[in-house]
C-alpha positions as CSV (number, residue, x, y, z in Angstrom):
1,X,174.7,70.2,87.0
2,X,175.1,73.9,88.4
3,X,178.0,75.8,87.0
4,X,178.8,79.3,87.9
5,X,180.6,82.0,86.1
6,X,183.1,85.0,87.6
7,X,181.4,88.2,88.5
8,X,182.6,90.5,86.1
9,X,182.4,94.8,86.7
10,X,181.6,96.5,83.6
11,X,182.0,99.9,82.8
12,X,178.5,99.9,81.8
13,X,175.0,100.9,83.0
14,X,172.7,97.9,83.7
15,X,170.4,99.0,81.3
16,X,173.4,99.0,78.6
17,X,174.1,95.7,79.7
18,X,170.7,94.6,79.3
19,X,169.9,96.3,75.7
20,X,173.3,93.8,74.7
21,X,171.9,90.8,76.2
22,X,168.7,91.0,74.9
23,X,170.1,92.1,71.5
24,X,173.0,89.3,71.0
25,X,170.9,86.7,70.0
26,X,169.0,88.6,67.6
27,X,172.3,90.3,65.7
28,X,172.9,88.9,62.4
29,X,176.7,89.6,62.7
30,X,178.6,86.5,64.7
31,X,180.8,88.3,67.6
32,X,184.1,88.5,67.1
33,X,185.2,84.9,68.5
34,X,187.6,82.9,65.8
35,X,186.0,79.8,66.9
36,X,182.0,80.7,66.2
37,X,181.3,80.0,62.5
38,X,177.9,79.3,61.2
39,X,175.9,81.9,62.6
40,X,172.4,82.3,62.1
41,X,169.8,84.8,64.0
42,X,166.4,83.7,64.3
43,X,163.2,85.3,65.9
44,X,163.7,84.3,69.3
45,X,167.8,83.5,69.0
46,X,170.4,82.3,67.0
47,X,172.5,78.9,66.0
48,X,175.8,78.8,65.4
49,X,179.0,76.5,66.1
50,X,181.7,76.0,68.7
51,X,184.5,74.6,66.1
52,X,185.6,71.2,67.4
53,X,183.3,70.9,69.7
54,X,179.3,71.7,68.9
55,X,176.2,73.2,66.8
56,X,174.4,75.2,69.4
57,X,171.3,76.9,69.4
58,X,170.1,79.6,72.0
59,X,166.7,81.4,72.6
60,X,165.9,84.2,74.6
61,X,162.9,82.7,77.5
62,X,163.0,85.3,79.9
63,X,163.8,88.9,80.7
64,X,163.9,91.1,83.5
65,X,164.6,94.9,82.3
66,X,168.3,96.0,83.8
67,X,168.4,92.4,86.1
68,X,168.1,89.1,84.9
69,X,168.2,87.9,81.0
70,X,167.6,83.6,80.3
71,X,168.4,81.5,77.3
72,X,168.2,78.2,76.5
73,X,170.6,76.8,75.0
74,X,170.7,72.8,73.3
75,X,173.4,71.7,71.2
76,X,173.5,68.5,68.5
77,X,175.8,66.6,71.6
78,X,172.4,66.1,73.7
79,X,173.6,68.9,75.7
80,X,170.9,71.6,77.4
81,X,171.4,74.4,79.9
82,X,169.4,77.5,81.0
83,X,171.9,80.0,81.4
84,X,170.9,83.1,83.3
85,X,172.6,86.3,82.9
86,X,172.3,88.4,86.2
87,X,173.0,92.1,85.9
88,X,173.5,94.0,89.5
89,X,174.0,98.0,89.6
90,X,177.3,98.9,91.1
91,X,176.8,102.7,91.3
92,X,177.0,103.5,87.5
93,X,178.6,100.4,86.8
94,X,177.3,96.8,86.4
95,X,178.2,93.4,87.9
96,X,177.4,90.5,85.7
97,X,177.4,86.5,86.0
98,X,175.9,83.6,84.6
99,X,174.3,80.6,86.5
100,X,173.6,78.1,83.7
101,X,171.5,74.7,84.9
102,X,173.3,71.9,82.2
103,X,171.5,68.8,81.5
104,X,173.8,66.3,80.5
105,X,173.9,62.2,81.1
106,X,175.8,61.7,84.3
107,X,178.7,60.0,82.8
108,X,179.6,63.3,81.0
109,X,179.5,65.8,83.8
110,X,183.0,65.5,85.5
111,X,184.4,65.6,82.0
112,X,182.6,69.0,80.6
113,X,182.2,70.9,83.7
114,X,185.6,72.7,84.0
115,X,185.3,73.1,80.0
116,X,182.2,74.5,80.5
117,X,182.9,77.2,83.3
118,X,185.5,78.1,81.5
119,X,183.6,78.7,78.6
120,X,181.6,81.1,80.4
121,X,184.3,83.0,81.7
122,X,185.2,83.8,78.2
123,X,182.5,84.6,76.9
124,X,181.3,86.9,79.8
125,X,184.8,88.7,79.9
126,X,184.1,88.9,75.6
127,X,180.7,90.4,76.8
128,X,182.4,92.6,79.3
129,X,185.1,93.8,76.4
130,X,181.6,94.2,74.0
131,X,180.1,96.5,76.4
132,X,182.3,98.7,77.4
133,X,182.7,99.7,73.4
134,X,179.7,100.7,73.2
């Protein structure tokens, strides 16, 4: 199942954008979201959960420098996705979206897709508010 984010403009530098992408996972601090508890960082990612709904783990698989950044992300629900973070210059600024790829038993689909897009559209206008802090 193919889900596709907004495309955010950030007030950001790709490579700014990037250097937080590649960092989040790694960060031992949660990010400021009232629903993530149970954060842990790892080597290659971090675990945490999505109160009410799952544990989830994600790990950094592939990186392009200022243009592309994947994880992997499974949760305990028999849930997996690649999500791919795209990063476009927009003249001093950056334009970011997220592709994910979601593995999940047919049956399920219809039901988590909205939740799931909209998930993502928080989260990347959370990343948007992240980055243009820094």
């Amino acid at each position: 199942m193919r889900i596709t984010s907004i495309t955010e403009t950030i007030s950001c530098t790709p490579d700014k954008v990037f250097d937080l992408l590649v960092s989040f996972a790694r960060t031992s601090q949660a990010p400021p979201i009232p629903q993530v508890t149970n954060w842990t960082s790892m080597d290659d990612g971090c675990t945490f959960t999505i109160a009410g709904m799952f544990t989830c783990s994600m790990r950094l698989t592939e990186q392009r420098p200022f243009t592309m950044v994947e994880y992997q992300v499974d949760t305990d629900k028999g849930i997996s996705a690649k999500a791919v973070f795209h990063i476009e210059d927009a003249g001093g600024l950056s334009r970011l979206w997220i592709d994910a790829d979601a593995d999940a038993p047919v049956f399920m689909q219809a039901m988590i897709k909205k939740p799931m897009e909209q998930a993502m559209n928080k989260g990347l206008s959370r990343l948007k508010e992240m980055a243009e802090r820094m």
